[in-house]
N, C-alpha and C positions, 0 to 999 in steps of 0.2 A: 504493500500500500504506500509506502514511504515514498521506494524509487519508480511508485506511478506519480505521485503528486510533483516529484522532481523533474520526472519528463516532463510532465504536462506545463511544468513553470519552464524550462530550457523551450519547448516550444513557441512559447509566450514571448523569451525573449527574442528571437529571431525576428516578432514584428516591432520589438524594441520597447515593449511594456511587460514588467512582470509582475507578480501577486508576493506580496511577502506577506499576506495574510494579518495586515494592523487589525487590532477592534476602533472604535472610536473612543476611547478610554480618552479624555483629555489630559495627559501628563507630560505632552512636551517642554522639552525645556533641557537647556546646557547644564556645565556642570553646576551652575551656579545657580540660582533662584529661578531659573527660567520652564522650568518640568511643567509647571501648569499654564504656558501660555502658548505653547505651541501643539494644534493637534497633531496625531501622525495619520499618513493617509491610508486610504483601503488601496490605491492602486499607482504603483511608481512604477516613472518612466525613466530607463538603464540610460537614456540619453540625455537627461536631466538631472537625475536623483546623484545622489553624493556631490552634490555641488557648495553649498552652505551648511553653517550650524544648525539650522530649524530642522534640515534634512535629517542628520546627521542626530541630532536628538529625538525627532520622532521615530528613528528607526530603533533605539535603547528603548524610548518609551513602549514601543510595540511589544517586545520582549517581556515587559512586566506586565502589561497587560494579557498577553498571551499564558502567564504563566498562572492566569484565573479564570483563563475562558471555560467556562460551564455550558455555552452551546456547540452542539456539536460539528458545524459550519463553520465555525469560524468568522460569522458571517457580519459584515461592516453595519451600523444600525442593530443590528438585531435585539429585541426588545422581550422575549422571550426565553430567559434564563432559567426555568420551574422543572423542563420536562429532561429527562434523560434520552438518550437515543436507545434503540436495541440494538443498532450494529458498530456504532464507534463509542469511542472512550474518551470525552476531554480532558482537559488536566485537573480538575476544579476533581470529576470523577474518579481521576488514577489517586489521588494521597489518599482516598476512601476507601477503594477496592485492593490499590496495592498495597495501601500502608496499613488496613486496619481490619477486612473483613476477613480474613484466615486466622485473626486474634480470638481469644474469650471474652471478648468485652461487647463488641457488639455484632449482630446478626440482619437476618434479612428481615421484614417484616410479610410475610406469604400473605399477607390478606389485603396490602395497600400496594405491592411490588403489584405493576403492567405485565399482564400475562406476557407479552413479545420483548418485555427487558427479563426474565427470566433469565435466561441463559447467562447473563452478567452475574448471576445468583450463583454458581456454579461453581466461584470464585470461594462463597463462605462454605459450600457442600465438600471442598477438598476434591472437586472433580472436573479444575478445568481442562480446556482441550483446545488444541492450538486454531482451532475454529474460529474459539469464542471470542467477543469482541473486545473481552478482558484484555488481552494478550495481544492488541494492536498501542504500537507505540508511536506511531509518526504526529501525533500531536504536539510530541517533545523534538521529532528531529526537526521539525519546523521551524521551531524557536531554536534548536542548535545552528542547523542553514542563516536564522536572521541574525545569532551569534556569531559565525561564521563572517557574516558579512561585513559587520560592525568591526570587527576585530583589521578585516584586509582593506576597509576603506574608508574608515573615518582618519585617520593618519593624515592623509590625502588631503581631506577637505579644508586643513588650514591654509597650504597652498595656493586654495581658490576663493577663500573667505578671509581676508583681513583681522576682521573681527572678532575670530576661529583662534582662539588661543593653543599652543600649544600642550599646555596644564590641564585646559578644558576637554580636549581629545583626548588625553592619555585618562582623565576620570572614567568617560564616556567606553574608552574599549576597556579600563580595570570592569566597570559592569558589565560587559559583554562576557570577558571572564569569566564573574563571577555566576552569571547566569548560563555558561554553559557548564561549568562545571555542578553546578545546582540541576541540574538535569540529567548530566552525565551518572550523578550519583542517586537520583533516583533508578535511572532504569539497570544501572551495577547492583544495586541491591533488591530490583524488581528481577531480572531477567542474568544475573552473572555477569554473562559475556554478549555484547554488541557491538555491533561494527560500530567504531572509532574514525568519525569522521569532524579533521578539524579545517578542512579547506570549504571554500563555501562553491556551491553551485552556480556556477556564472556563463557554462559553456554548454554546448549541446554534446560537445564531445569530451567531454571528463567520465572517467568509468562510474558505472554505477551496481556493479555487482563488487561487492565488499562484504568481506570474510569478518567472523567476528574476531574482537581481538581479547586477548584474555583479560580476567579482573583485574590480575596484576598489573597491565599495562593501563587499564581503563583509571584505574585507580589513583597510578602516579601520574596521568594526565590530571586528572582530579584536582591535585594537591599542587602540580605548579602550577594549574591553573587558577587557584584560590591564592596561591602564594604570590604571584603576578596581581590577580586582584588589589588585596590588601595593601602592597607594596601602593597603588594606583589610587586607589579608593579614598577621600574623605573620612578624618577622622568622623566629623560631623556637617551638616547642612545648616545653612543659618538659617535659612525656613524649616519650623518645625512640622510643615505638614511632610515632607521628605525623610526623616531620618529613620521610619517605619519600614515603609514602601519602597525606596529604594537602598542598594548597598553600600553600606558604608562599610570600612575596614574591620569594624568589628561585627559584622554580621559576616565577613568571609574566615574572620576568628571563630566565630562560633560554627558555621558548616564544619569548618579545619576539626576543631575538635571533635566533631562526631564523624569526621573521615577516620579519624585517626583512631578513634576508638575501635570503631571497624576493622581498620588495619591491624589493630594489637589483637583482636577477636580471632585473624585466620593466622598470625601471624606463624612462622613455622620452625621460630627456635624463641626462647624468654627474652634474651638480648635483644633482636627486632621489637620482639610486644612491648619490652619495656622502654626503649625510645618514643616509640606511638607512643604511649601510656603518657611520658613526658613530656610529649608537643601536646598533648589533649589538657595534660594539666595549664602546660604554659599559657596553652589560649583562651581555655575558661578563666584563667587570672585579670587576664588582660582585658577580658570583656566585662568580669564583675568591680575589677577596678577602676573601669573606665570613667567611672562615676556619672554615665548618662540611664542606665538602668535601675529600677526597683519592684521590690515585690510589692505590690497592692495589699492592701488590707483584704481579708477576706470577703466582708463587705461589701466591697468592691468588685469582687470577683467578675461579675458580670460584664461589668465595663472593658474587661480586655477584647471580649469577641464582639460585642454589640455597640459601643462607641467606638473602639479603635482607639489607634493612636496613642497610647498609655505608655507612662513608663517603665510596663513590665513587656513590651512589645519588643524584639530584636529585629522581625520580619515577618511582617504580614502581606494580605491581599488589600489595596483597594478597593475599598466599597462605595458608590454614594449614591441613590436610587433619582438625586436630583440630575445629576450630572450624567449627560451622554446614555442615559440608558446601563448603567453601571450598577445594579442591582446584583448584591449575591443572592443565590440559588439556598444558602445553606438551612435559612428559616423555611424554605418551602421546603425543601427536602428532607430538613427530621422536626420539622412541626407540622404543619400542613397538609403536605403529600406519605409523612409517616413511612419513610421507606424503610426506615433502619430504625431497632432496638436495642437496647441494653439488658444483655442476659442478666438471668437469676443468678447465675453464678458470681456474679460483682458484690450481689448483696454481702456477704460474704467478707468482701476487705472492708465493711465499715461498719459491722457489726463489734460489739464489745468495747465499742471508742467510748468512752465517760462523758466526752463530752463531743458536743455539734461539728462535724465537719463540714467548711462551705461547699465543698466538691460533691458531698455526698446527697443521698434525696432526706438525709434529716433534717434539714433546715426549712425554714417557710419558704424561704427562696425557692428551694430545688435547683441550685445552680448547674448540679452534676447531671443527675434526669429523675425523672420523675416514676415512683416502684407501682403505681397502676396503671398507667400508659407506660411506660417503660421508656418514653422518648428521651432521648439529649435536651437536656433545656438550655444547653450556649447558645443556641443563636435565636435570637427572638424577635428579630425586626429584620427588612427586607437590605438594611446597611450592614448586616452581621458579617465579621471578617473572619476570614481564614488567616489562623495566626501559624505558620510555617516555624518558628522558632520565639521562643521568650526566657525571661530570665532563670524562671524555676526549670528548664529544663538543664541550663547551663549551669547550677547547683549540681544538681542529680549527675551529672555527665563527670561533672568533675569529682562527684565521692565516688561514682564508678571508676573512676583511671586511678585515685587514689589509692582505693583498696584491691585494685588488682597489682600494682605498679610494686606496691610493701605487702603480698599476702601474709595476713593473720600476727601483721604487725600490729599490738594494741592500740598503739600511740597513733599512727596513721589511720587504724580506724574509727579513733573517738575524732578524728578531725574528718573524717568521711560523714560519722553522723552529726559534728556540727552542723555540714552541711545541706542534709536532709533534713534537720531541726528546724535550718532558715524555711523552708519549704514548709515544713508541717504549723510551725510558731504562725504563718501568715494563713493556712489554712482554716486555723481555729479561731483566730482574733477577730472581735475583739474579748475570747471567752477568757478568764484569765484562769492560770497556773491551777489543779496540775492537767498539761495536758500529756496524751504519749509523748514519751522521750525517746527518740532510737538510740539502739545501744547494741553493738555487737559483740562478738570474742572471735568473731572467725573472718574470714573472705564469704565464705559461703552464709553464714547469719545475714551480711549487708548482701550478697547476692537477690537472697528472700525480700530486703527491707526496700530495696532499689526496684526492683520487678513490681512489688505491691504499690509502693509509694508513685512510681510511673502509673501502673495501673490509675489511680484514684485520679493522679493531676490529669491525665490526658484524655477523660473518657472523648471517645467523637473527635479527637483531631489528627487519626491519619497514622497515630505512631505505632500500635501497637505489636502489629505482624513484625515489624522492622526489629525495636528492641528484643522482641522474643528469639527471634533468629540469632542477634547479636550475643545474647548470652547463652543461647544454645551451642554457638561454635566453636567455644574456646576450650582450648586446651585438644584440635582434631575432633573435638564433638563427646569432650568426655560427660557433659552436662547437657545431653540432650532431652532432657527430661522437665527440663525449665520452660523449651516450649511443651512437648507432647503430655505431659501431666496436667497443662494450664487446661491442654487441649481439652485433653479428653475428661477431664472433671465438667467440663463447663455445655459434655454434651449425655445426654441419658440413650439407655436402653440397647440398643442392637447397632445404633451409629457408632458407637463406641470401637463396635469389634468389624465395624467397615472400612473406619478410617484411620485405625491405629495402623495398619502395614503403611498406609498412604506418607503418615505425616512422619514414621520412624525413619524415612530415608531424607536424608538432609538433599538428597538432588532434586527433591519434589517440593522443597522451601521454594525455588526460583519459578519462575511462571516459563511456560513453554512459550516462542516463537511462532507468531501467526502463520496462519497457512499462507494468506496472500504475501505474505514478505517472504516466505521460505520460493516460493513461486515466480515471484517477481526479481530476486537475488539469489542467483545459481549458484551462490560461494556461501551462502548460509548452510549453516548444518543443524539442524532440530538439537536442543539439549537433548542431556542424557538420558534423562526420567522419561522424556516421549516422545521418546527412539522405538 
């Protein structure tokens, strides 16, 4: 599907117009205050376009907005953000399906799921197949292709724009960077191995059958590509609507740190893991000291998804239902349209707590979801954001490096549960003292308290397939039981003894290769699991 959309744009440009597929998201603008005042277009002309900065910024801006498109067209104007497709997958869709419905936290809902999106359900049954429309990924090479772009031609455009600062471009491709490496590691950790393409589509004659390249390689592109970001990147934006929504140095700190956790997860002797382990801690430092982050009052919780823009935000989506038709999908989707639930199996991590957790459904609030509709209750208005990264999760990341970095060092791990403390102290507040206290003696005690405590903070946002994986793989898969125990607790009766062969083999963590891309790219080879 990929290298048909690639034809069909190299087609395009031989009459000298091509599609880089913008929304109308209004975020143009240099590196400087200028994001919100230039739109980017639906249709640019190769004989025109990379000429000036407005170009040259609506084509970054394009990227962030692409990187929350919930319809499935892609399509310029479209005003229609609610419904899902049954045969593709957008991006807004993949952090849900790839990152959270093979988790125990949340499921399909069989009575409110479109009988012809079914199949996308396939994903939570442990039975997808390279068919399904799960397993289509060219919504992300798209935005690699406008990464690609950005990367080989904004350089350029000072040359032909005065105005065009140097300083200004080198920001502009640090985010091209940092967004393709933000992609790149999505589908590394959706799909392992993917063709590795860092040159951008400009000719009719560049090859288009491409072999995948291994995770080791995809990986260390990963990492100088975030490393080149950051180097590039603003520390800060002096418009505060910007330091969210687009990247700045420490939000390519915080991706680094959960690359690197990864890294030290496969890693293949203690020396490599424990380097990872040490760039992971490094960069959670650097992001909590940065002094532009905080954790919310519990309180408050709500405000991170449903206002936005908070200071426990690293990197989120765009939302504004006034602006351009820029409505997230996420209130329709687990309020509304009810597609996805919260198992029974959660109740579980917030039973026995003494006192109110905001995450959990004991509060008036129901910040977490609600235990007789079972829905997500973060997003509750049509501006609700999809938060990609915030501060509590760069706690938790760094008591995870900590306590793997010094296993069943005491010392090291009463400073891993400080750092879970900050997380839980802001969960509970403003109930006062005693609340739980984490406390471990082992590696494997904070394994349990880290897995739970993600549990609680993250219900509904994407993460949880991912972390399971991560701490399923370490040590060659000595702990595969972190995922396949969450698994199968969290499922009753005869599914049990269906899907336990399914999820025991760590090949069948990764999603299969669509049929139309294995079709359309003769150098593709089907993963190993569905071979």
């Amino acid at each position: 599907m990929f290298l048909k959309i690639i034809k069909e744009i190299m087609r395009t440009i031989k009459k000298g117009i091509f599609y880089l597929l913008l929304t109308t998201l209004t975020l143009g603008g240099a590196s400087c205050n200028k994001l919100l005042d230039v739109t980017p277009k639906g249709i640019i002309s190769s004989d025109t376009f990379w000429k000036n900065e407005g170009q040259a910024v609506a084509a970054v801006a394009g990227m962030y907005a692409n990187l929350s498109v919930s319809n499935p067209n892609f399509a310029v104007g479209q005003t229609n953000f609610t419904n899902l497709s049954a045969t593709y997958l957008t991006p807004q869709e993949a952090y849900i399906y790839w990152g959270e419905m093979r988790g125990e936290i949340l499921a399909n809902n069989p009575t409110k799921m479109p009988a012809n999106q079914l199949s996308k359900e396939n994903v939570d049954a442990y039975l997808t197949a390279p068919g399904d429309p799960t397993t289509r990924y060219a919504a992300f090479y798209k935005i690699i292709n406008q990464a690609n772009l950005a990367i080989a031609k904004i350089p350029d455009v000072t040359k032909l724009d005065p105005n065009f600062t140097p300083l200004e471009a080198q920001q502009l491709v640090g985010e091209a960077y940092f967004i393709r490496a933000f992609c790149y590691f999505l589908l590394a950790r959706t799909f392992k191995e993917v063709p590795l393409i860092l040159d951008a589509y400009t000719r009719d004659d560049q090859p288009f059958n491409i072999a995948k390249s291994t995770s080791g390689q995809i990986f260390s592109q990963i990492i100088t590509d975030l490393n080149l970001a950051q180097k590039q990147l603003p520390e800060w934006y002096t418009s505060s609507l910007y330091p969210r929504i687009r990247a700045t140095k420490y939000t390519a700190q915080t991706v680094l740190a959960d690359v690197y956790l990864w890294q030290a997860a496969v890693a293949n002797n203690p020396a490599a893991a424990n380097t990872m382990y040490d760039n992971a801690i490094a960069n959670c430092e650097s992001v909590i000291n940065s002094g532009h982050y905080f954790l919310l009052p519990g309180a408050q919780f709500t405000s991170i998804f449903n206002t936005g823009n908070t200071s426990e935000s690293i990197f989120e989506q765009f939302a504004n239902s006034t602006l351009n038709n820029q409505s997230s999908s996420m209130n329709q989707w687990f309020q509304s349209n009810q597609l996805w639930i919260v198992t029974l199996s959660t109740d579980a991590l917030f039973q026995n707590v003494p006192v109110a957790d905001y995450r959990s459904y004991s509060t008036t609030t129901n910040v977490g979801y609600n235990t007789t509709t079972r829905l997500v209750q973060k997003y509750q208005n049509n501006n609700a954001h999809w938060i990609f990264y915030r501060l509590a999760e760069v706690y938790l990341m760094e008591a995870e490096a900590i306590a793997h970095r010094y296993p069943d060092d005491l010392t090291k791990l009463q400073q891993a549960c400080d750092l879970v403390n900050n997380v839980r102290e802001r969960a509970y507040y403003p109930i006062p003292a005693p609340w739980p206290v984490a406390t471990a003696s082992s590696t494997a005690d904070m394994d349990k308290i880290l897995l739970d405590e993600r549990a609680k903070e993250f219900i509904g946002e994407g993460k949880r397939w991912f972390e399971l994986m991560r701490f399923a793989s370490r040590d060659n898969f000595a702990h595969k039981e972190y995922l396949t125990d969450r698994i199968l607790n969290s499922i009753g009766g005869t599914d049990q003894l269906k899907i336990s062969p399914r999820i025991s083999n760590p090949d069948s963590w990764y999603l299969p290769l669509n049929t139309d891309e294995i079709s359309s790219n003769r150098a593709l080879v089907q993963n190993p699991y569905y071979k």
